[in-house]
N, C-alpha and C positions, 0 to 999 in steps of 0.2 A: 681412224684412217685418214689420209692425205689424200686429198683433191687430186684430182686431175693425171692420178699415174706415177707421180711423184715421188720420186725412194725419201723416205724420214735418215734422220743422222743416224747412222750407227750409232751404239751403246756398247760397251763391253764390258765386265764382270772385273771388279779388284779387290783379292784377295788374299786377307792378310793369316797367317800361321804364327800362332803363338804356342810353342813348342821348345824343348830342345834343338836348337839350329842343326846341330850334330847329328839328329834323328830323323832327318828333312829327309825321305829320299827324290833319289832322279824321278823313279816314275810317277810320286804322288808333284811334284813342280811342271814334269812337263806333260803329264795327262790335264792339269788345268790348264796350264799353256796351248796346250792346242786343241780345249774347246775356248779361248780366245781369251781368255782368264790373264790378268796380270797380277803374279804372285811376290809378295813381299814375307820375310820371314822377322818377327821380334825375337830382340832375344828374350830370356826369362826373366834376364836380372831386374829390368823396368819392366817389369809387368806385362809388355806389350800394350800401352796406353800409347805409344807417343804418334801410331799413325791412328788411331782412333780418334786421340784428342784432331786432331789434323782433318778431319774428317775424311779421310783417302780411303779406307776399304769400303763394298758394298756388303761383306760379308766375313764376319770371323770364323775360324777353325780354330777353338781352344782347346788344348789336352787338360785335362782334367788332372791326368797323374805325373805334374811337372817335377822335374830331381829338384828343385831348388823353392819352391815355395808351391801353395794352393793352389790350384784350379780354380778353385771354387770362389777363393778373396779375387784372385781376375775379373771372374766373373761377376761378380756381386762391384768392383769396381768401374769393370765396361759398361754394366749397366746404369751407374750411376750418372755418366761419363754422356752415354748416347744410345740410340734406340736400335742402333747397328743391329741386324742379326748374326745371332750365334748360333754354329751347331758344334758340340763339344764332343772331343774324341775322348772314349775311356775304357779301359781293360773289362775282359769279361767276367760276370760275377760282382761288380760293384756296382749294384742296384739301387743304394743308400746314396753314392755320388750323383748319379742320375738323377734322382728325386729332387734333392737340394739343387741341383745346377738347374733345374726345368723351374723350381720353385723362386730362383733366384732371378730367373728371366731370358734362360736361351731358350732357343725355337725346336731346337731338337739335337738330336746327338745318333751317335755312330759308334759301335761297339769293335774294337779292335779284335782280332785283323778282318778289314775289309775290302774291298774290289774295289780299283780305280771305277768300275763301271757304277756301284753305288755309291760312292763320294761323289760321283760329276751329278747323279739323278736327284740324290739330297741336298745338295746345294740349289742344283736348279727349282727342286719343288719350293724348297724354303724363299727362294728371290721370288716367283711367283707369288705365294701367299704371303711374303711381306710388303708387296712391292707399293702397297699405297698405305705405308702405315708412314706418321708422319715422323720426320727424323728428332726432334728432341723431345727425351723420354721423361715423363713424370717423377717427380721426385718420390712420389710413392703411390704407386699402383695400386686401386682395389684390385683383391680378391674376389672373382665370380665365384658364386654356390650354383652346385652342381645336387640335383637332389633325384636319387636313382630310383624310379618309379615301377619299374616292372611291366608289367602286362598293363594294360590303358584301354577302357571301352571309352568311346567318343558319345556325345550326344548333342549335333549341331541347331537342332530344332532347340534344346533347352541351354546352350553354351556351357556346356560342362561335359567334366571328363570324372569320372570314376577309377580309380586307383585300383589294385590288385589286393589292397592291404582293406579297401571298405573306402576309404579317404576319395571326401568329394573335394575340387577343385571349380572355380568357376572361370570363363576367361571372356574377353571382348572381341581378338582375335586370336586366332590358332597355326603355327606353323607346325605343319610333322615332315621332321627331319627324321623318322626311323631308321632310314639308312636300308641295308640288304643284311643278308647271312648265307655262308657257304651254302651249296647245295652239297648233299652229304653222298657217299658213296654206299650204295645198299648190297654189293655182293656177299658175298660169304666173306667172313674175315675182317669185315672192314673197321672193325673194332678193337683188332687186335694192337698192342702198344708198337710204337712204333709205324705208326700210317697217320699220317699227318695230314692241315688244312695249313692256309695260311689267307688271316684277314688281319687278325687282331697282335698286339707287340707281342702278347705269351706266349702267341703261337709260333711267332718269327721267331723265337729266345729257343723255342722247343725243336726248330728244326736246327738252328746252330749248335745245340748240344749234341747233334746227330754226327756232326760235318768231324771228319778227320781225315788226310789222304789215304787212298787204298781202299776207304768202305764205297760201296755203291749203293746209288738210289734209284727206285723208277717213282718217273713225274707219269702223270697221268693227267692227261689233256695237256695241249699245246697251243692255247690261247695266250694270252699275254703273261699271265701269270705263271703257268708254264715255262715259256720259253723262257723267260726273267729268272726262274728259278734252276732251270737247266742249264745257263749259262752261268750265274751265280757259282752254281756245285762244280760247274766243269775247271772254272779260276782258283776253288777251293781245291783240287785235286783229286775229288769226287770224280768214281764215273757213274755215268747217268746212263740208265735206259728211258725210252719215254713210248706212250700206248697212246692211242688218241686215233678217233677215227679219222675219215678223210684223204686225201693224200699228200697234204704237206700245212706245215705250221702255219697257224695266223688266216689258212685259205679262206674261211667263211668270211672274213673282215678286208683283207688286201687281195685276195684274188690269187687264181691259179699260177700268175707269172712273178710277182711276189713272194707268194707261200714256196715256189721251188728256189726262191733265191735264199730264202731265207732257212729251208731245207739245208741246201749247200752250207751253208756259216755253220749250221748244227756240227753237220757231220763230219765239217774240216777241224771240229773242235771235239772229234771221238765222242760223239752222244751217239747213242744206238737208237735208229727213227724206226718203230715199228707201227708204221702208217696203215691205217685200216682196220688196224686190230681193234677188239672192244674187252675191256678186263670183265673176266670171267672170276676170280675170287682171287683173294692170298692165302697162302698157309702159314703155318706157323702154332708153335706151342704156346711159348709163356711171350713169344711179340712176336712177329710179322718174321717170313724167311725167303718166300720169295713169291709173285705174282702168277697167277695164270690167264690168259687169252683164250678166249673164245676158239681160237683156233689148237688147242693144248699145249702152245707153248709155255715153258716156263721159265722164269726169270728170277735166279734168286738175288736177293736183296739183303741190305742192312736196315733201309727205309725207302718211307714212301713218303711223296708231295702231292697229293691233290688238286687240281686245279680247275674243276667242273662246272665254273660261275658263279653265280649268288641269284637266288630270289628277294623280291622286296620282300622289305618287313611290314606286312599292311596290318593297322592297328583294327578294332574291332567298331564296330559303327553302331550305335543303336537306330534300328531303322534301315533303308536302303536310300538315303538321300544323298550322299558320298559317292561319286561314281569312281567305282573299281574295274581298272581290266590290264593286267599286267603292271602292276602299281596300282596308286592314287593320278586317276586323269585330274591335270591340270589344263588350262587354258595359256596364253601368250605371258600372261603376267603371274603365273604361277600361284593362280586360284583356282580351289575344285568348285565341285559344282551347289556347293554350300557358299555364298557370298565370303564368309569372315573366318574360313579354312582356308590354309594354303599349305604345300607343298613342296620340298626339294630337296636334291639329289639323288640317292640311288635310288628311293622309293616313288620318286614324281614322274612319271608320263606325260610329256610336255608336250605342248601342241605349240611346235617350233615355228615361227613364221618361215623362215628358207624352206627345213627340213621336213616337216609336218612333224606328225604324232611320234616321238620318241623321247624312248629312256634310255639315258645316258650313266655310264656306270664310272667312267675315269675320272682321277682326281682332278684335271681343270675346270672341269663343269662342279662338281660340287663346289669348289670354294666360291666359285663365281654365281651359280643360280643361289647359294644361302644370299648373299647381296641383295639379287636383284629379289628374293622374294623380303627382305629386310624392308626393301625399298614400295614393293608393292604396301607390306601391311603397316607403309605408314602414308599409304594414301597412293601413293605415283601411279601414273596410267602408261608408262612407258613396258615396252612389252620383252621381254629377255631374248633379243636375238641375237646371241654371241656365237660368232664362227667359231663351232667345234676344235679342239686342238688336243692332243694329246702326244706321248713320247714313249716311245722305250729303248733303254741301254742295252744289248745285248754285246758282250766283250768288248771288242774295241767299237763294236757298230754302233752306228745313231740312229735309230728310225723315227722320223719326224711324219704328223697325218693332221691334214686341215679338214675341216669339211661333214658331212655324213651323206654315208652311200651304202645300201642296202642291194640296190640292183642298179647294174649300168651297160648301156649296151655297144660302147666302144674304149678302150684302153689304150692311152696314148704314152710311151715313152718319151722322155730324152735324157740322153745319156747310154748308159750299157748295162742291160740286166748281167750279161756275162759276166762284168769286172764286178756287179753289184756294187753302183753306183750312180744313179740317177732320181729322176724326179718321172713321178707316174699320175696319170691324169686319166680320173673317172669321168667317163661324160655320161648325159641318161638324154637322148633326142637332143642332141648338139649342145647343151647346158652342163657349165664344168659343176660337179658334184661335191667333187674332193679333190685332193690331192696327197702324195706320199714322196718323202725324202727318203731315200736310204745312203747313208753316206752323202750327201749333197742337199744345199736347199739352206740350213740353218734353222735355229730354232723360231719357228713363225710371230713367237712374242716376243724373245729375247734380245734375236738378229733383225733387228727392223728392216735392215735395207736388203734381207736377203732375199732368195727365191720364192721361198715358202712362205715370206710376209706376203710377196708380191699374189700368192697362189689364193691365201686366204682375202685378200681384197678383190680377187676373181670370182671366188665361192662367193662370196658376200654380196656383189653386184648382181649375181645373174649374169654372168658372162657367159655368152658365147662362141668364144672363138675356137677360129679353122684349125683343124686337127692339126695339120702341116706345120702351124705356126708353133703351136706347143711342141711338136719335135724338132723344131729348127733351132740348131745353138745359136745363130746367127740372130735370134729375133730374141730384145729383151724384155722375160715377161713384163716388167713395170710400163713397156711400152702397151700392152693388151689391157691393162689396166685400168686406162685413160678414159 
């Protein structure tokens, strides 16, 4: 962050398509265009090298299944070429192309047809997780081994871990990256086919084998993954019912005035919000047919989306010297209470210098705390205190959140929840908390000089400024910054 209040340059995103030109449509050009995107189109005949070689994109879109030559010789030539990321577009059902193009060195790929809403989030996650990789690429890349362990008892008194298979291992430091796992659904029925999770790609691949226009789904829970899936199905042609207690999406996280804006977007988008209810079982013979509520409604269906959170995955400890309580408790620098164990992401309970004790579940925190504890367990004393950030796509909406706030005892708008579009400001005893884009603000990493960069150098300071001044359009946050 920049001294003294100071907006940094703007950056904007350039991105190249390497495609059939003829297959280009309107809305995949100007949906990147106006998240700020400057898009350029190869044609096939060159390969799509020539603005690569140029260095000009920040990020390719390659089809995989070109009428005129390989996807996949592009790819294995981009790579040669430069360290640019790629995410590769390719038909459903070519799973073998996938493989090879991941093996050959793009960063992810996108299974056709997709939502403008999940091409802008995949692009953005991937600029995120590339973004300090250095630009010219190794003429040949090791191969990391990957060697799948299973269940794991620890034993930090002795530095060693015990395998599932009998297999001892010994080590000098330890990161556990276990990660989380769905929290599973226990009613009646919840086993029957066709009632789904979604963490893992097989799982995502299993609810697309679902998707057709005309069938219906009920999502259950309306937290982020939720409503991400609910908006997903509704683009898809899907309709969607959705169960979840409460009385409007996202409430526990963004708040009562929030959650009904965000309510409204659902339901202008024909999702059925059955807010308050709590599922009571499915029926169904040989797969799932339709849901029941607590209150005996019923809901028939074609499928079902889950979306109930995750518990960490905590490994097993020989001993109680490991301190457990909702995760592995970590300290600032992402060590438990074992010196030469450390901790991070969905499993680690961080003891946030801003935020205090929390476990954070969204993708920017984990790519970012794996670093800082990389960093720790090669000696550093410097402590992981990264202002929070995370996003989600919902249709055409952007919802942008800095910060972490659990409770707060005043809610400052500016802008208009009506139009649903502004900027919302948690404070807890006159200290801004967080902050929320909906539709306005920019993405707080991406758009440096935007609002929501300005909001997270507010969270980050300790800021406390006057309520009035966060609702006055008149008064520019980077001047509060100062």
């Amino acid at each position: 962050m920049e001294a003294g209040g100071q907006r940094p340059a703007a950056t904007r995103g350039r991105v190249t398509v390497i495609e059939d030109e003829a297959s280009i449509s309107d809305p995949l050009r100007s949906a990147l265009e106006r998240e700020g995107y400057a898009v350029s189109v190869e044609a096939t005949g060159n390969g799509g090298l020539e603005s690569v070689r140029r260095g000009e994109p920040d990020i390719v879109l390659l089809d995989l299944n070109l009428p005129d030559l390989d996807g996949r010789d592009v790819c294995r030539a981009i790579r040669q070429t430069s360290d640019v990321p790629i995410i590769m577009l390719t038909a459903r059902g070519l799973e073998t192309d996938r493989v090879v193009g991941l093996e050959l060195g793009a960063d992810d790929y996108l299974v056709k047809p997709f939502s403008m809403a999940e091409l802008i989030a995949r692009i953005r996650a991937v600029l995120r997780r590339t973004g300090d990789r250095a630009a010219p690429a190794p003429a040949a890349a090791a191969t990391p081994t990957a060697i799948e362990i299973g269940d794991v008892s620890i034993d930090p008194a002795t530095h060693a871990l015990e395998l599932d298979s009998g297999e001892q291992l010994s080590y000098g430091r330890l990161l556990i990256a276990t990660g989380g796992r769905n929290r599973r659904l226990t009613v009646p029925g919840a086993d029957l086919p066709g009632v789904h999770s979604l963490r893992t790609v097989a799982e995502c691949e299993a609810i697309k084998q679902e998707v057709a226009p005309g069938r219906h789904a009920v999502v259950v829970g309306m937290g982020f993954i939720g409503c991400e899936v609910a908006a997903s199905l509704r683009q898809l042609e899907v309709g969607v019912t959705t169960v979840f207690p409460g009385q409007a999406p996202l409430e526990n996280v963004l708040g009562p005035d929030v959650g009904a804006a965000m309510a409204a977007i659902h339901r202008d988008n024909d999702v059925e919000l059955l807010a308050g209810a709590r599922l009571a079982a499915f029926e169904g013979t040989e797969r799932v047919e339709a849901a029941l509520t607590d209150d005996g409604t019923r809901v028939p269906c074609d499928f079902v989306v889950a979306g109930v959170g995750i518990e960490p995955v905590v490994p097993a400890f020989v001993g109680a010297s490991v301190e457990v309580d909702n995760g592995v408790l970590v300290d600032a620098r992402c060590c438990t209470s074992e010196p030469d164990v450390y901790a991070a992401g969905d499993v680690a309970n961080h003891l946030h210098p801003l935020f205090g004790r929390v476990r954070v579940e969204h993708y920017n925190n984990g790519e970012k705390q794996g670093r800082a504890a990389g960093r720790s367990l090669l000696g550093s004393d410097e402590p992981y205190d990264y202002v929070h950030t995370f996003w989600s796509d919902q249709y055409e909406h952007k919802l942008e959140y800095v910060g972490h706030a659990t409770r707060w005892d005043q809610f400052v708008v500016r802008g208009s929840l009506a139009e649903r579009r502004l900027l919302g400001f948690y404070l807890g005893e006159g200290r801004l908390l967080a902050a929320v884009g909906l539709d306005r603000g920019g993405d707080p990493e991406l758009d440096a000089d935007g609002e929501m960069a300005a909001c997270a150098q507010l969270v980050g300071r300790r800021a406390r400024p006057a309520p009035a001044a966060l609702a006055d359009e008149a008064v520019d946050l980077w001047s509060l910054a100062g």
